[in-house]
C-alpha positions as CSV (number, residue, x, y, z in Angstrom):
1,X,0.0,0.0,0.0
2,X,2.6,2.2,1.0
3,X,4.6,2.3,-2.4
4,X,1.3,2.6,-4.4
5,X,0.5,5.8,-2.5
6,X,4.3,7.0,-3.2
7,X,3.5,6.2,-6.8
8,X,0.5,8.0,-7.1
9,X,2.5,11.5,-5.4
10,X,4.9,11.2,-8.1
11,X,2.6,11.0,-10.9
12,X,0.7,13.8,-9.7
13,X,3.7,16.2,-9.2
14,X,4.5,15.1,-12.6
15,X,7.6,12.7,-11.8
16,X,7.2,9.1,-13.6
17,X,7.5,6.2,-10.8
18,X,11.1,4.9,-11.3
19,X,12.9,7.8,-13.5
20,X,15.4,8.5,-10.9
21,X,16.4,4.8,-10.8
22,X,16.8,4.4,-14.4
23,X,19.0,7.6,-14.9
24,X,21.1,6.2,-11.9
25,X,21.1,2.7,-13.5
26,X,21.9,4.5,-16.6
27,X,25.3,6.6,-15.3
28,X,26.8,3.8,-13.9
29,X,26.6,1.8,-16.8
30,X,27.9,4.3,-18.4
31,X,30.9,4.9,-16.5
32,X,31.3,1.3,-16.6
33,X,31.2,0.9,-20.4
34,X,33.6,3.8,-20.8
35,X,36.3,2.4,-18.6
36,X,36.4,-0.3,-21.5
37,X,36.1,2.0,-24.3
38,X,39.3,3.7,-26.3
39,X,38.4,7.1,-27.9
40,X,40.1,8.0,-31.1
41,X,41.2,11.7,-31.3
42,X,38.7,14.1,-30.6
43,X,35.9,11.6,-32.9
44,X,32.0,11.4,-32.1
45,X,31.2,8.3,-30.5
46,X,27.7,6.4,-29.4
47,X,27.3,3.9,-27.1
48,X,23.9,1.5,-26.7
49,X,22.6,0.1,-23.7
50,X,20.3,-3.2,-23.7
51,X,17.3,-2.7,-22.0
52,X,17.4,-6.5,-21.1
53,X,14.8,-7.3,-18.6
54,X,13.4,-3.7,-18.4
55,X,17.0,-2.4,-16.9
56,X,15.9,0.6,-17.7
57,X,12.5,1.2,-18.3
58,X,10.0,3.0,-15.6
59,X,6.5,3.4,-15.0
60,X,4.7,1.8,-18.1
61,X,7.5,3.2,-20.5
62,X,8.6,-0.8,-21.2
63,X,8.6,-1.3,-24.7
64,X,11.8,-0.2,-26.0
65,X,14.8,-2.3,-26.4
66,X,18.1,0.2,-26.5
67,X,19.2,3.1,-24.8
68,X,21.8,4.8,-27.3
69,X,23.9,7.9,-25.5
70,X,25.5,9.6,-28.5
71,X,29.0,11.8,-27.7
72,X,29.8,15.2,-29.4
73,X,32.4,16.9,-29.3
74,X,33.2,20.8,-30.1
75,X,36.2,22.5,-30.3
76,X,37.1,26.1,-28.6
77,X,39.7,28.6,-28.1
78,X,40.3,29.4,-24.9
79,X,42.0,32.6,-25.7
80,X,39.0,33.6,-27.5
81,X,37.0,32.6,-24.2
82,X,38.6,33.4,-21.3
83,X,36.0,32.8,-18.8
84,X,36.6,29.0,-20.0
85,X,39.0,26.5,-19.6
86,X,39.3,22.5,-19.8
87,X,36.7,20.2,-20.9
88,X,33.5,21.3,-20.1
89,X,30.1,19.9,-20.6
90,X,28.0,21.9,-23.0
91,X,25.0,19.8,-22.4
92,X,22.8,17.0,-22.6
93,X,19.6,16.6,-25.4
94,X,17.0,13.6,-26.8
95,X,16.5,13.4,-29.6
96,X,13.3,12.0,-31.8
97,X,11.6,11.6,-35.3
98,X,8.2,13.0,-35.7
99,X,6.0,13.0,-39.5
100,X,3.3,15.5,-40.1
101,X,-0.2,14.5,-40.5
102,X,-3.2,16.3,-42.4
103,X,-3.5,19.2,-39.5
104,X,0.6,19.9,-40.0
105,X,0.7,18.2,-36.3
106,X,3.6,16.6,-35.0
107,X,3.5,12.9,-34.8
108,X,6.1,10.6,-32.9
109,X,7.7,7.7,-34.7
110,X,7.7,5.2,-32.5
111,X,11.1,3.6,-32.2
112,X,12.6,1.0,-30.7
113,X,15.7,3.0,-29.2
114,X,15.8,5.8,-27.2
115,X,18.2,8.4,-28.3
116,X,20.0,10.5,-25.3
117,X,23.1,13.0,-26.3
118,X,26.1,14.3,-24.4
119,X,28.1,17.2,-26.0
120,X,30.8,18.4,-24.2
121,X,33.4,20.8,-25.4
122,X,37.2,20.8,-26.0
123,X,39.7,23.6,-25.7
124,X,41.9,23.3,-29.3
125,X,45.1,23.2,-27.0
126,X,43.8,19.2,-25.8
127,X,44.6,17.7,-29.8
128,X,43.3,14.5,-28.3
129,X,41.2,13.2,-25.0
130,X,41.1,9.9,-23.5
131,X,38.5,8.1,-21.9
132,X,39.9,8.9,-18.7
133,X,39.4,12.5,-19.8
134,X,35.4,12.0,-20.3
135,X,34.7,9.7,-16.6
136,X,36.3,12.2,-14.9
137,X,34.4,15.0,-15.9
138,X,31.4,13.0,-15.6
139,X,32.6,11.7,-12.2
140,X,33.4,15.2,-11.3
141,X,30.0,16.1,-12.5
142,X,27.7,13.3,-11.3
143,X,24.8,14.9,-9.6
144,X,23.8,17.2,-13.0
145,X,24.8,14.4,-15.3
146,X,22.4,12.0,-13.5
147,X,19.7,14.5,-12.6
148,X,19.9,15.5,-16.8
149,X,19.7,11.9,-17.7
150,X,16.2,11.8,-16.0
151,X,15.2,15.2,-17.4
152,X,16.1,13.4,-21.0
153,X,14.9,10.5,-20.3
154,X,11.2,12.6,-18.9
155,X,11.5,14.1,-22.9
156,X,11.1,10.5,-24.1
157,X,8.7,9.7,-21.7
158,X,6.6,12.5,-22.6
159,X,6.8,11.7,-26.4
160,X,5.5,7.7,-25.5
161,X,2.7,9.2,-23.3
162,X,1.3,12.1,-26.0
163,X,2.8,11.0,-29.3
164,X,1.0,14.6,-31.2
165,X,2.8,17.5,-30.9
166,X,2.0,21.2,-32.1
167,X,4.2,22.2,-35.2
168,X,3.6,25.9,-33.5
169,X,5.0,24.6,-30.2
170,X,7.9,22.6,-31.8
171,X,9.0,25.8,-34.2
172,X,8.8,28.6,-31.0
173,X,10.9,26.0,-28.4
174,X,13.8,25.6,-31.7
175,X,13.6,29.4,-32.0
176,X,14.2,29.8,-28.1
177,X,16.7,27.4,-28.0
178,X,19.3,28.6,-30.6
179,X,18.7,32.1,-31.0
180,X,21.6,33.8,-29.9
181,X,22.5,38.2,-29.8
182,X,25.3,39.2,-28.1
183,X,23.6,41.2,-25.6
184,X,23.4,39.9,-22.0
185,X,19.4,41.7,-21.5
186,X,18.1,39.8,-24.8
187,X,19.4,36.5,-24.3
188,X,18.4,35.8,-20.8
189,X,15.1,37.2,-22.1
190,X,15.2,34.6,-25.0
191,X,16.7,31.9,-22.7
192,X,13.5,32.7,-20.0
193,X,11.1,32.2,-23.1
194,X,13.0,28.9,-24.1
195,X,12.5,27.7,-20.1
196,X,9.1,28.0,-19.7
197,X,8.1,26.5,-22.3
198,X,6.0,23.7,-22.0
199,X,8.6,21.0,-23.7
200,X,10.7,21.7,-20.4
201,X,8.6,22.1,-17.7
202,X,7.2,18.9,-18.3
203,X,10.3,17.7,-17.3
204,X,11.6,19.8,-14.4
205,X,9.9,17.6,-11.4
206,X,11.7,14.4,-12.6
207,X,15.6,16.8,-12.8
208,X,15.1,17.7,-9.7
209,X,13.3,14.8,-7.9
210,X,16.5,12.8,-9.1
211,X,18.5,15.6,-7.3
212,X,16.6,15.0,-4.1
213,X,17.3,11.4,-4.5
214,X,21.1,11.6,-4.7
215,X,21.4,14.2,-1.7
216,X,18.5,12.1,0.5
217,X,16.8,14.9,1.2
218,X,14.2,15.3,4.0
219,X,11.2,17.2,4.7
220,X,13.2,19.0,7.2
221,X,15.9,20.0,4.3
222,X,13.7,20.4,1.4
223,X,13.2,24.0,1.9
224,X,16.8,24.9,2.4
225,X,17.3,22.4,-0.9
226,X,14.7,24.1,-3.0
227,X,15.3,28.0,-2.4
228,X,19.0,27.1,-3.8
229,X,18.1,24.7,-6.5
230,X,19.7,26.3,-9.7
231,X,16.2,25.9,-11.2
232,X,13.8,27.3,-8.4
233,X,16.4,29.9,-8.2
234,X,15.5,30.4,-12.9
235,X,12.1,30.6,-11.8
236,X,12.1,33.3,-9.3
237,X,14.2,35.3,-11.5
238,X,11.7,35.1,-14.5
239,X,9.2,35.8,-12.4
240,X,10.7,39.0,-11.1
241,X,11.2,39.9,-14.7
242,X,10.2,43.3,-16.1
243,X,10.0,45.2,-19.5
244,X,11.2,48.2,-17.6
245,X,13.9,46.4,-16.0
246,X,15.2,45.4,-18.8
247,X,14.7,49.0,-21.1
248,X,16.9,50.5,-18.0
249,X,19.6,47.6,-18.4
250,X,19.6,48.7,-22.7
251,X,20.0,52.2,-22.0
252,X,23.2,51.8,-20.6
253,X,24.8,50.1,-23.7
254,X,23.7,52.3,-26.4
255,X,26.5,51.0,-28.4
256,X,25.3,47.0,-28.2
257,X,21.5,48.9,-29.1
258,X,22.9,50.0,-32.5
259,X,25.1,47.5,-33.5
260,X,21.9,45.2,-33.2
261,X,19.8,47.4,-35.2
262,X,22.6,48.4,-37.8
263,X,22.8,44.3,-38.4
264,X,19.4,43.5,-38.2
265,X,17.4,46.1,-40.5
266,X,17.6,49.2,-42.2
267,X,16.8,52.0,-39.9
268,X,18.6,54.9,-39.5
269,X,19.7,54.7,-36.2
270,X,18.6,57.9,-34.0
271,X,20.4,59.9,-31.5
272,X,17.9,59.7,-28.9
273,X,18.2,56.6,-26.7
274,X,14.2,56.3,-26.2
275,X,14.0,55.8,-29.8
276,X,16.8,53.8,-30.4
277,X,15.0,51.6,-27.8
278,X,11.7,51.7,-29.5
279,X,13.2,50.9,-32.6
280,X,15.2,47.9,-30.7
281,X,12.4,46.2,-30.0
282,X,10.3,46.6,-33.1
283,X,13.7,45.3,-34.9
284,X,13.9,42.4,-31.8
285,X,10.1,40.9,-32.1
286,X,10.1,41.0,-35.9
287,X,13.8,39.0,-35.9
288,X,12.1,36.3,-33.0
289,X,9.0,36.0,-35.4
290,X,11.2,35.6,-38.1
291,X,12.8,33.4,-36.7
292,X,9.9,31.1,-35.7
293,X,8.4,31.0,-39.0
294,X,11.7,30.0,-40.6
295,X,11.3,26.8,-38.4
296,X,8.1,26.3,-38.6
297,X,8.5,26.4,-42.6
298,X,11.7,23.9,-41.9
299,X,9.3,21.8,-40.8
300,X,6.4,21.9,-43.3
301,X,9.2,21.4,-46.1
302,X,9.1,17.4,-45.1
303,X,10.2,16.2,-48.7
304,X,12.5,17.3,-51.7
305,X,9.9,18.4,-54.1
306,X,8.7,21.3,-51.4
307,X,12.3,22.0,-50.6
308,X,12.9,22.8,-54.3
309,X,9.5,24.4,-55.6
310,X,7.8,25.6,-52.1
311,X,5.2,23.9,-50.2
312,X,1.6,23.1,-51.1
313,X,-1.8,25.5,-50.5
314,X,-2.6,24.0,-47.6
315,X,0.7,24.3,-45.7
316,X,1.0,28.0,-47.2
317,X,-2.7,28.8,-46.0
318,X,-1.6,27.5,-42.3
319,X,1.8,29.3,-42.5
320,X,0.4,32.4,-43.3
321,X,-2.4,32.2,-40.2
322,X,0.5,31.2,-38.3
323,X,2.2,34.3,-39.0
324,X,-0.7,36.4,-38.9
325,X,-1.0,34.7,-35.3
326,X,2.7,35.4,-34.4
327,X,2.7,39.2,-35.4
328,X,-0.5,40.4,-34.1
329,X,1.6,42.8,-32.1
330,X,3.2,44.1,-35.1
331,X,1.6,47.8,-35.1
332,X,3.0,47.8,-31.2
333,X,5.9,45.7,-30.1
334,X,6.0,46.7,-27.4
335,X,3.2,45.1,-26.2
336,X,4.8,42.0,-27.2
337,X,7.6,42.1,-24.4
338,X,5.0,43.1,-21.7
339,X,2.6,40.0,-22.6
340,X,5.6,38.0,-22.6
341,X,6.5,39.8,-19.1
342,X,2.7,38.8,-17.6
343,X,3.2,34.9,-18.2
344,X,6.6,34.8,-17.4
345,X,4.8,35.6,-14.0
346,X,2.2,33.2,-14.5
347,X,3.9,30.0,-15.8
348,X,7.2,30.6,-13.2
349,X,4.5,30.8,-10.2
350,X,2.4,28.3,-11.7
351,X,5.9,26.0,-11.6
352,X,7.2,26.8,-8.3
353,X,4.0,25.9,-6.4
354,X,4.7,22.3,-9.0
355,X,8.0,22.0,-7.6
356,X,6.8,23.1,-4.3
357,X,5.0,19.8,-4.0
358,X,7.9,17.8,-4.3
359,X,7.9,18.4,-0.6
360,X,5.8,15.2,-0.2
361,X,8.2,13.1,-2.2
362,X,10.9,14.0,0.4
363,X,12.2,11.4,2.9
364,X,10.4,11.7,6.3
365,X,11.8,13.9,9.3
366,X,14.5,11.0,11.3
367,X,13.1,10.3,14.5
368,X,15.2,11.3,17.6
369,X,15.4,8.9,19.8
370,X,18.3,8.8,23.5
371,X,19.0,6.3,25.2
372,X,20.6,7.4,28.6
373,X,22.1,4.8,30.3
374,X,23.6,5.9,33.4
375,X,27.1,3.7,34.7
376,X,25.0,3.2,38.6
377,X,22.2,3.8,40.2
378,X,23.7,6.0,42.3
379,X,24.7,8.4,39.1
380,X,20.7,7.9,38.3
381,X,19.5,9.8,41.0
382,X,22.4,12.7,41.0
383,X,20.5,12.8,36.9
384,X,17.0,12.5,38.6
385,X,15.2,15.2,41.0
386,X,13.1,13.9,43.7
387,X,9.0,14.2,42.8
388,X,6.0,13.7,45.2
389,X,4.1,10.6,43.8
390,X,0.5,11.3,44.8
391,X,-1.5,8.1,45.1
């Protein structure tokens, strides 16, 4: 009774009933398979894991027989990026196939083998690493490797469990996820729309349940453990977001402001700093829509002819109410960044009170319990004072 009651808490605060096992299961087999693997040069690798006897299944996510972990590996200069040195660990990724159907949604292919990647990244002074090289750093490493590993693993999960996907939702999350300016203000702003997205929050309760796991954390300790849990600590920060916050932080790099808009479009660039900002954002939402419908049209393009000639009517007719959708704020951008401002608080609230509830997958409060014993029963009564014992 008592573990079908614990499975039931995890599924409602969104964390699969044996996820954390599997991503441990997962990293030690891993280290293990590395020990006995040579790596040649700097060279992408994959390794594939059985899933003999469910090894690594969980919940009812059983029929699939591999688990494939795919190595990357990029180069960098680290006198090009000081703040960087060694081999670091860029991140970790799953990765799926999906076809269109006739509404242009998103359907999973079901596959056989789950697909997980590690990319980590090498400084061009290390010509070649060793395996050594990679257990280390993911020795050194363990407790985000592992508590990623479940986060991927949720992504799969979630594909199994709701095989449709939005082509909308799908285009927006690439968008988020690889767009890239230069200016600190704008890409925490793109990297807050990126991490509230849906995709990922699916998948947060799982990271950092596997977390709570590996430190054994108690109801006594969860609070301490969530206010500094690098992801909690996302959330509140998206949720203290503001449009005027960030329009103060622009204003003091006026250079950065037209260097953007010099790249991005052809306006003159003005004097005044309020309308260098105005025209920042209108040049800023129309590059993010842009950018959107370029992937969304990346994925509508699903076979040669319509890479060569364009797509059909149908797909155009949906692209174009897609964009219609996407720049309804066109006469005002503004208003853009302050809608996006209003959910941030939403969705990061709506999450922490999730994650909040975590709380009742934590491991219950140890019981104190002393045992005095004194050496005589003469040191008992110094210990004990006398009491009147009414009959």
């Amino acid at each position: 009774m008592r573990d079908l009651i614990k499975r039931i808490l995890k599924e409602e605060v969104g964390v699969p009933s044996g996820i954390a096992d599997s991503a441990k299961v997962l990293y030690t087999d891993l280290i293990s398979r590395l020990k006995r693997r040579s790596i040649t040069g700097n060279s992408n690798f994959n390794l594939v894991f059985k899933n003999k006897d469910g090894k690594y299944s969980f919940s009812d996510f059983k029929d699939f027989e591999n688990v494939k972990v795919e190595f990357e590996f990029v180069e960098y200069d680290e006198s090009e990026n000081p703040s960087r040195s060694g081999i670091l660990i860029m991140g970790l990724g799953h990765q799926s196939e999906s076809q269109l159907n006739d509404l242009f949604d998103l359907v999973n292919v079901v596959n056989k083998t789950i697909t997980l990647s590690i990319t980590l990244v090498i400084p061009t002074s290390i010509p070649e690493i060793t395996n050594k090289d990679v257990i280390k750093l993911l020795i050194d490493n363990k407790e985000m490797i592992m508590s990623s590993l479940a986060h991927e693993l949720k992504h799969a999960y979630d594909a199994y469990k709701k095989p449709t996907e939005k082509l909308k939702d799908r285009a927006s999350y690439s968008a988020y996820s690889s767009i890239r300016t230069g200016i600190h203000e704008v890409d925490e702003f793109i990297y807050f729309l990126y991490f509230i997205t849906t995709i990922e929050n699916l998948v947060r309760p799982s990271e950092i349940y596997s977390l709570m796991q590996q430190g054994n954390i108690t109801r006594e300790d969860f609070l301490n453990f969530i206010s500094s849990n690098r992801t909690y600590q996302t959330l509140k920060k998206i949720n203290d977001f503001s449009v005027n916050g960030m329009i103060s932080a622009l204003k003091e790099k006026p250079e950065d402001i037209d260097n953007f808009i010099s790249k991005n479009s052809t306006y003159d660039v003005p004097v005044d700093i309020d309308k260098k900002i105005e025209i920042f954002f209108n040049v800023l939402y129309f590059e993010l829509s842009k950018n959107i419908l370029m992937r969304a049209l990346r994925i509508l393009k699903n076979n040669f002819f319509e890479t060569l000639f364009g797509v059909s009517e149908e797909k155009q007719k949906f692209l174009d109410a897609y964009e219609t959708e996407i720049l309804r704020f066109k006469n005002n951008p503004l208003k853009y960044f302050e809608f996006q401002e209003k959910k941030f608080k939403f969705v990061s609230e709506k999450m922490m009170k999730r994650l909040s509830k975590l709380y009742s997958l934590a491991k219950p409060n140890p019981i104190k319990l002393v045992n005095k014993d004194p050496m005589t029963f003469e040191m008992r009564m110094l210990e004990s004072r006398p009491r009147n014992i009414k009959s």
